[in-house]
Every structure is written in C-alpha cells, then in structure tokens.
C-alpha positions as CSV (number, residue, x, y, z in Angstrom):
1,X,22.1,-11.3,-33.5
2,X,20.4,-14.0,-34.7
3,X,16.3,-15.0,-34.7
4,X,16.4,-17.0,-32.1
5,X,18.0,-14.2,-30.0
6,X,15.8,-11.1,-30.9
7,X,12.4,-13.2,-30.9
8,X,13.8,-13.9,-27.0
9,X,14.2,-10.5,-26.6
10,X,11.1,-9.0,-28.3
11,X,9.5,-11.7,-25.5
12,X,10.8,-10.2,-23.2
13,X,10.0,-6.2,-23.9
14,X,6.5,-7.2,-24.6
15,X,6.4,-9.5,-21.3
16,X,7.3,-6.3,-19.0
17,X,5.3,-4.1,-20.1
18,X,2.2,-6.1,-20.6
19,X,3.2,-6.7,-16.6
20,X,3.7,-3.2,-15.8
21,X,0.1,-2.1,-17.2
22,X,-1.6,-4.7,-16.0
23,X,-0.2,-4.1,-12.4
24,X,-0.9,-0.5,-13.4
25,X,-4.4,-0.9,-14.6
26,X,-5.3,-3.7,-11.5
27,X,-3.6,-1.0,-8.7
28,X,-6.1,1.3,-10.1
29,X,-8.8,-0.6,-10.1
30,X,-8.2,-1.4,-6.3
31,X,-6.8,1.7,-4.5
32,X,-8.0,4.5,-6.7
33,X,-11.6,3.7,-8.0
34,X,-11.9,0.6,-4.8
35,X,-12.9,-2.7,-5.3
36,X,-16.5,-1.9,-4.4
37,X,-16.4,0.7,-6.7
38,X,-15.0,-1.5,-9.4
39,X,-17.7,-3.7,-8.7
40,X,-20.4,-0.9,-9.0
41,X,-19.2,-0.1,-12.5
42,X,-18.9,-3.7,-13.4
43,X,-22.5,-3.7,-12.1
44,X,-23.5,-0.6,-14.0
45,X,-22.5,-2.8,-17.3
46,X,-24.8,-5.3,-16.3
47,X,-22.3,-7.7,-15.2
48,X,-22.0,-9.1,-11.9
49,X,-20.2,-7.4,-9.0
50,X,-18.3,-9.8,-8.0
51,X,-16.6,-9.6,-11.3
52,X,-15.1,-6.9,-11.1
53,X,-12.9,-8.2,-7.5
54,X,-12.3,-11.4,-9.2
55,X,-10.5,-8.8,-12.7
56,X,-8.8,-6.6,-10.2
57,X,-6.9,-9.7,-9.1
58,X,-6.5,-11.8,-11.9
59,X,-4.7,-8.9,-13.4
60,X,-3.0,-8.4,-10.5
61,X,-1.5,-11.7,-10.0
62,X,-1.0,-12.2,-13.7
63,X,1.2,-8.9,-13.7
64,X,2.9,-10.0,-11.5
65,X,3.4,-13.4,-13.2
66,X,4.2,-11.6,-16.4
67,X,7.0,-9.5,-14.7
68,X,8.4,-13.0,-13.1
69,X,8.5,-14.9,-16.3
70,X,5.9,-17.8,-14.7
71,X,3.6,-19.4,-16.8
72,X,4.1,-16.9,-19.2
73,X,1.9,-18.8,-22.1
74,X,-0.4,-19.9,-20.0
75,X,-0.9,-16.5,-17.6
76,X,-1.3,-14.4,-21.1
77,X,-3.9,-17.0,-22.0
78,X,-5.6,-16.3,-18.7
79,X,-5.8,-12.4,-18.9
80,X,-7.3,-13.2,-22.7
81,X,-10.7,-13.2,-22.3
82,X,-10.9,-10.6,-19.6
83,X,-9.4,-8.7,-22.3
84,X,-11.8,-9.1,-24.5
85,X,-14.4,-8.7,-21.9
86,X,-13.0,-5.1,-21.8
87,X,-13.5,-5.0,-25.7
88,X,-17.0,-6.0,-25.4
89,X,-18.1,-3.4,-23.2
90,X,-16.4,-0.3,-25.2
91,X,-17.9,-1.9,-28.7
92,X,-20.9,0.2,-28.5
93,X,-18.5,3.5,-27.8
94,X,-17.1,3.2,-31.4
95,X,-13.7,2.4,-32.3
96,X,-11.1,5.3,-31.2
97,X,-9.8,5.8,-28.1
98,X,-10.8,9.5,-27.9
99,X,-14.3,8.5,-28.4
100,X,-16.6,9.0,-25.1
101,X,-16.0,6.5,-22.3
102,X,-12.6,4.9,-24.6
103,X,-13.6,3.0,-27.7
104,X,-12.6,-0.7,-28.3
105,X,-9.2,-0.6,-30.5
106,X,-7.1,-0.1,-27.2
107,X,-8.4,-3.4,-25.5
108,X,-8.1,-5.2,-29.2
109,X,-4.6,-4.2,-29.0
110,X,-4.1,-5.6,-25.8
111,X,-5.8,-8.6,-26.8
112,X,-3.4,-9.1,-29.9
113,X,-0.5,-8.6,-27.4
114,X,-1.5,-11.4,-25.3
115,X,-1.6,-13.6,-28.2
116,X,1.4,-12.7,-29.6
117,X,2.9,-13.7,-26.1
118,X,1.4,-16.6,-25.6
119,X,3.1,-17.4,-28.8
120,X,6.5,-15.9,-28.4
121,X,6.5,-17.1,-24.8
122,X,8.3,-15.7,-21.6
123,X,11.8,-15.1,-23.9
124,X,14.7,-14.2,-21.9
125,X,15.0,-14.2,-18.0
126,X,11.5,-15.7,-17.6
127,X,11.7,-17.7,-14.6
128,X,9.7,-21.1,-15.8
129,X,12.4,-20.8,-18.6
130,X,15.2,-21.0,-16.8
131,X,17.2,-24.0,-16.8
132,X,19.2,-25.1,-14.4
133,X,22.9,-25.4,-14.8
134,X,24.6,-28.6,-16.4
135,X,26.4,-30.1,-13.8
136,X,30.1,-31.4,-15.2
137,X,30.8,-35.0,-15.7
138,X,32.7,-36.2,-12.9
C-alpha cells in the first residue's frame, strides 16, 4: 500500500469518527440535557445562552458533514474553535479527564484531531472528493 493510499485511509477513520462523536455529543446536547438546558449551562459559564443552540447545531451539521465527506477541511476548521471553547472552560478543572467536571486534555485532543483533518482532508469516499468519471474519447 503505498502513502498516498494509507494517508487516504487514515482520513477517512479519523473523518467517521470525529462525525460519529460529534453527532453523539450534539444529540446529547439536544434530546438528553435540551437545548434550553444546554443554554442554562452555557449560561452558568458565563457565556451567552444562545450559544449553546447555535454549538448543539454546528456540531450537528458538521457531523453530519464529516460523515458525508463535504467540506471536510473547511467543516473541521469550523468545529475548531468551538473546540477549544470546550478547552477553555475545563482549563480551570486541571488537566485529566477524571478530574471534577472533566479536565481539558480530552477537548485538546479533539482539537489536535480537527487539525490533523483539516490537513489530511476528507481521504477516501468523501463526497467533495469525488470525481466524476472520465468520459471515453469518442
């Protein structure tokens, strides 16, 4: 298998399940803890409310892109600073995971992630790298 082929691939992998867990974490966000409930935490960090709707659907609808292959570069770009909106607010919780209300190394991680594939790209099977087949010379 050669670079080209296995850096198309690893694209891929990361692509699906960065858009798994994001549909994941944004279904959450909606249907088990609400929206206005989203809001009221998002409120409760001394953001705005309305923040926390306009998160639940960005990640949402970039999950979604993620899974299709759309925009890939461009959609992981997107979801970056909500990301490390997520950072900033567990900085004061330390760094590990198991720390009280999660610590910041698991949204770092993510945030690396989405870097990495807005570098790699959608890889394999990503719809906005699809090309359409050559047509033979008559």
């Amino acid at each position: 298998m050669n670079s080209n082929r296995s850096a198309d691939l690893a694209a891929l992998l990361l692509r699906v399940v960065l858009g798994v867990l994001y549909l994941a974490h944004s279904l959450q966000k909606i249907f088990v803890f609400t929206l206005p409930g989203t809001a009221q935490f998002f409120v409760s960090l001394g953001l705005p409310g309305w923040l926390g709707y306009l998160t639940a659907f960005v990640e949402l609808f970039g999950g979604i892109a993620l899974l299709l292959g759309m925009q890939v570069r461009w959609v992981a770009l997107v979801l970056l600073p909500f990301m490390l909106g997520a950072m900033s607010a567990h900085l004061h919780n330390g760094w590990g995971f198991t720390s009280p209300n999660g610590g910041w190394e698991y949204p770092a991680f993510w945030a690396v992630t989405l870097v990495v594939q807005a570098l790699l790209g959608g890889g394999v099977l990503a719809v906005s790298g699809m090309k359409a087949p050559r047509m033979a010379a008559a």
